[in-house]
N, C-alpha and C positions, 0 to 999 in steps of 0.2 A: 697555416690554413685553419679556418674556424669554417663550422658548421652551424646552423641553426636550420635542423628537421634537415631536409635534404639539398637548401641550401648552401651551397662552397661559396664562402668568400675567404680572401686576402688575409694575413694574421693582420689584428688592427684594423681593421676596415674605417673606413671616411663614408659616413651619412648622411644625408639629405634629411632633415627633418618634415614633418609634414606639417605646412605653415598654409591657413586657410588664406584664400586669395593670392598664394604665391607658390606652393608647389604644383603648379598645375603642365602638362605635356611641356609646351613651349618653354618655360625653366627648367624642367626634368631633362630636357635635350640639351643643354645650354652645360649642366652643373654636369652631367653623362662624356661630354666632351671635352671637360677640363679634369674627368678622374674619380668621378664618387662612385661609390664601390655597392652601394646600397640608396634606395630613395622610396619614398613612399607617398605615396595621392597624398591631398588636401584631406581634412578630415571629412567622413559621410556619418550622415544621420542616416540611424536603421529605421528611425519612423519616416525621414524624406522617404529613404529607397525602397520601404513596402510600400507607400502609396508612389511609387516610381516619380516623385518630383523633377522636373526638367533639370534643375540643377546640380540634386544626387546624385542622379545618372548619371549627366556629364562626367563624372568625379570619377567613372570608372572606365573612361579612356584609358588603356593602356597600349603602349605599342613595344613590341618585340626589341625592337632597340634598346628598351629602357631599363632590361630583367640584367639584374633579378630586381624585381618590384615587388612590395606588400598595399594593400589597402589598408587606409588606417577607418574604423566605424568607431562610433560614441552612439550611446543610449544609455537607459535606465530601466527599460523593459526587456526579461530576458524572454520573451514568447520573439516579439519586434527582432530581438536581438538574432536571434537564430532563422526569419525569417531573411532577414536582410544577409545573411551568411551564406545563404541559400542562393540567393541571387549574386553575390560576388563571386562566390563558385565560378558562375558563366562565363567572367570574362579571364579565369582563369593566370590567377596573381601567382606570386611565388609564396606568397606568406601573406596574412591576415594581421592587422596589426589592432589592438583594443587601446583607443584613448582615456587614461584612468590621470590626464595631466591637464585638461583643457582650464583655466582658472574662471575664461568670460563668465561674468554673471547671470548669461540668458541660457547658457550652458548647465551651470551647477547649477542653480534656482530647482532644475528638474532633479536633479540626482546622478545627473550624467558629470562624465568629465572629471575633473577635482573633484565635484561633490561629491562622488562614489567613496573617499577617502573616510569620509564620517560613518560609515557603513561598509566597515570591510569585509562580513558576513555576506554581505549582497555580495559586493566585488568578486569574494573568492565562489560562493555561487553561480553569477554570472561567467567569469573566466573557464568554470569546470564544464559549462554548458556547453560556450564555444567552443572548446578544444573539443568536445564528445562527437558534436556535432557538424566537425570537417577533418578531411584529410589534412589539410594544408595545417605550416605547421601554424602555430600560433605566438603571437609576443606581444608584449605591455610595454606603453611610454605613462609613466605617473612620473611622482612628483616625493618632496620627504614627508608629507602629510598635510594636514590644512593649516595648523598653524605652530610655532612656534613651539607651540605643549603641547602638540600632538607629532610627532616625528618616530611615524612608523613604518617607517620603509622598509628595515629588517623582518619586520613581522609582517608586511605584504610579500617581499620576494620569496619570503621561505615557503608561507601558504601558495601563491602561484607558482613557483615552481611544483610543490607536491602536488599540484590539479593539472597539471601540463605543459606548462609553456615553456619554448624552446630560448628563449632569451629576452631581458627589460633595461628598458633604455630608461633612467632615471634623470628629470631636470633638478638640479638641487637647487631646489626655491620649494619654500610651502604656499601654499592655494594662497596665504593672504599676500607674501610677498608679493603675488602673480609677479613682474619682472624687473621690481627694485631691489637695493640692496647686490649682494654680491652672491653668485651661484657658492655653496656649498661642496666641493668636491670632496672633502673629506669624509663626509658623509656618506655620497658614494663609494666609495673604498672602503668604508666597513661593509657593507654589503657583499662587495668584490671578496672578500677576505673572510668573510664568513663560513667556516669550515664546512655549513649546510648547505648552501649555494653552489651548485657545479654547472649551473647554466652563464649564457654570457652574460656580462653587465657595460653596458655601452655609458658612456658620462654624457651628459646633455647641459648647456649651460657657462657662458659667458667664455665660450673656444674661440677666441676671435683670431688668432696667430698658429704659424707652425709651432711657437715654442712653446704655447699656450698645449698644442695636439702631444708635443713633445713629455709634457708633465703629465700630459694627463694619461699616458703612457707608461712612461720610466719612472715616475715618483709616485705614481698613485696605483700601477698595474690593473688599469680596466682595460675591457676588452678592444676599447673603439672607441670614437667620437661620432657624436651625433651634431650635425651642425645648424642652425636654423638662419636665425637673423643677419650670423655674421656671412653668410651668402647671399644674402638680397643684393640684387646687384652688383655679387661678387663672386661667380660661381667659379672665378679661377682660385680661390681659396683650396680648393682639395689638390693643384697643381702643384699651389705654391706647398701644400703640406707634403706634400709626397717628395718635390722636390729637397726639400729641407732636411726631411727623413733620411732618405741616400745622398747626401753632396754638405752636408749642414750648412749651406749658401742659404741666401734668401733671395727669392726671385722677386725682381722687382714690378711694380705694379704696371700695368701694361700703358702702351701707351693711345693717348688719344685717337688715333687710328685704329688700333686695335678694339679699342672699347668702343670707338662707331661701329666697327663692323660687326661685335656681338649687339647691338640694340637694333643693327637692322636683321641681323638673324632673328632674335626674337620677335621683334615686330612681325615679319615674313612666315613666320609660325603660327602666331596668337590669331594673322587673320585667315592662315589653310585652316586652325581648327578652328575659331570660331564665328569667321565673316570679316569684313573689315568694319563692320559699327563698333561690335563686341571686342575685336584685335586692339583696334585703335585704344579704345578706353582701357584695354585691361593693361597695356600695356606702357602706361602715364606713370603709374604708382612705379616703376621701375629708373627712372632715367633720372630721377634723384644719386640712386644711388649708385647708377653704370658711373655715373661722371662726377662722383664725390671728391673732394680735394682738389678738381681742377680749378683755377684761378677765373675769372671773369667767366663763370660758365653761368650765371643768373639771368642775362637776358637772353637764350637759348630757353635755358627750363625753362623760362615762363610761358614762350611760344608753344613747346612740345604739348605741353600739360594740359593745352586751350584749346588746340590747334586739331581738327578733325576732320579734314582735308589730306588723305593719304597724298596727293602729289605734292600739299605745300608742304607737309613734315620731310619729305624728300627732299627737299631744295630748302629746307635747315639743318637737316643731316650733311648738305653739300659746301653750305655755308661756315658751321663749324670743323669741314675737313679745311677748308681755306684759312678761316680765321687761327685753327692751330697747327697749318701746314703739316 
């Protein structure tokens, strides 16, 4: 059993990362159903949610089904910062989560996100506000630093842990990498090992396999996996881990049937919560990767992806149960 503030999860927990445009309800349900133990919104802007933006707010659908859930907020203004705090309160998460990882450039430019990394006085500033300023507990997703000569992860966990937070999930990639090259795990692991560190440390970063969760486990002893990318359209990934974990089998990839009938689940979601204009488009960016490695599945996605007519996507969805029987 691990705890973070009054949160009970699983020894090792399996995370959902918060991936803008993709952790949203209808994935959260989807990744919920194949086994993730922890998940968190899309990231929020505390400047969107004090001036209540349509789409901020959005961000803070959460449904009971989904807990334990954190919200994840980015900013650079700690007044914003603590308003916007104030308003997640409401819809009442299990945990607050501070993005100190984001590398986009419209992002840092301001000081938010990665760019917090250049100014770790603000960060630990900022982080001590937050934690002051809610019951719920608090945690950090960053990064090893911004860039290659700058790799101070050690010297951010230590200072956030001593202002409050109950656990940080680290990507091992610096701001400039943002997502080439190869995650850093070792790097994590000194942190994990750091005699001053007694909070958790979750690994973030290039987990694409069970055996992949396996190491990052038994060889490196962190506390968890955080999983991002390698769950876009694959939210049976926390099954196949957990399976792996107890049986060391590998669960094979589901089949074509199976993986229709999660894209019409999701589909069937995106438009209860967000209409069927909204459902339909949001949920295009996905069917790349439900049906990755399937063989002739090209003139299919081309139809899905164009296609905005909810009864003809149905009667292509019907089409590719025929074509791969």
């Amino acid at each position: 059993m691990l705890k973070i503030g009054s949160v009970i999860l699983p020894d090792f927990p399996l995370i959902l990362a918060p991936m803008e445009d993709i952790s949203d309800p209808p994935f959260r349900a989807l990744c919920k159903e194949y086994g993730v133990d922890l998940m968190f919104t899309e990231f929020v802007s505390s400047e969107g949610l004090i001036r209540d933006a349509v789409k901020s707010a959005k961000k803070l659908d959460i449904f009971e089904a989904e807990r334990p859930i954190g919200v994840q907020i980015f900013g650079h203004n700690i007044d914003s910062m603590l308003k916007a705090v104030e308003r997640i309160e409401r819809v009442e998460p299990d945990l607050i989560d501070i993005n100190y990882g984001c590398p986009v450039k419209k992002v840092v430019r301001k000081g938010a996100g990665a760019g917090i990394l250049r100014d770790l006085d603000l960060m630990q500033k900022m982080t001590e506000a937050v934690v002051k300023h809610t019951n719920l507990p608090v945690t950090v997703k960053t990064r090893l630093g911004w860039d290659e000569n700058s790799i101070v992860i050690n010297e951010v966990a230590e200072r956030l842990q001593d202002v409050g937070i109950k656990a940080i999930s680290i990507h091992g990639r610096t701001r400039k990498q943002m997502y080439s090259g190869k995650a850093d795990w070792h790097k994590i692991a000194e942190v994990k090992h750091n005699p001053r560190i007694k909070i958790p440390v979750f690994a973030n970063g290039d987990i694409k396999t069970p055996q992949d969760a396996e190491r990052i486990r038994d060889q490196f002893g962190l506390d968890g996996a955080m999983i991002g990318r390698a769950a876009i359209g694959n939210p049976w990934i926390f099954k196949q881990i957990k399976h792996y974990f107890a049986t060391g089998k590998i669960l094979e990839m589901p089949k074509v049937s199976e993986r229709l009938s999660m894209v019409k689940k999701h589909l069937k979601l995106a438009i209860e919560w967000k209409g069927e204009r909204l459902g339909i488009l949001e949920t295009r960016p996905h069917y790349s990767n439900y049906f990755k490695g399937i063989p002739d599945f090209k003139q299919f996605r081309i139809r899905l992806v164009t296609e905005n007519n909810l009864d003809e996507i149905y009667r292509i969805f019907d089409e590719i149960e025929r074509y791969y029987g």
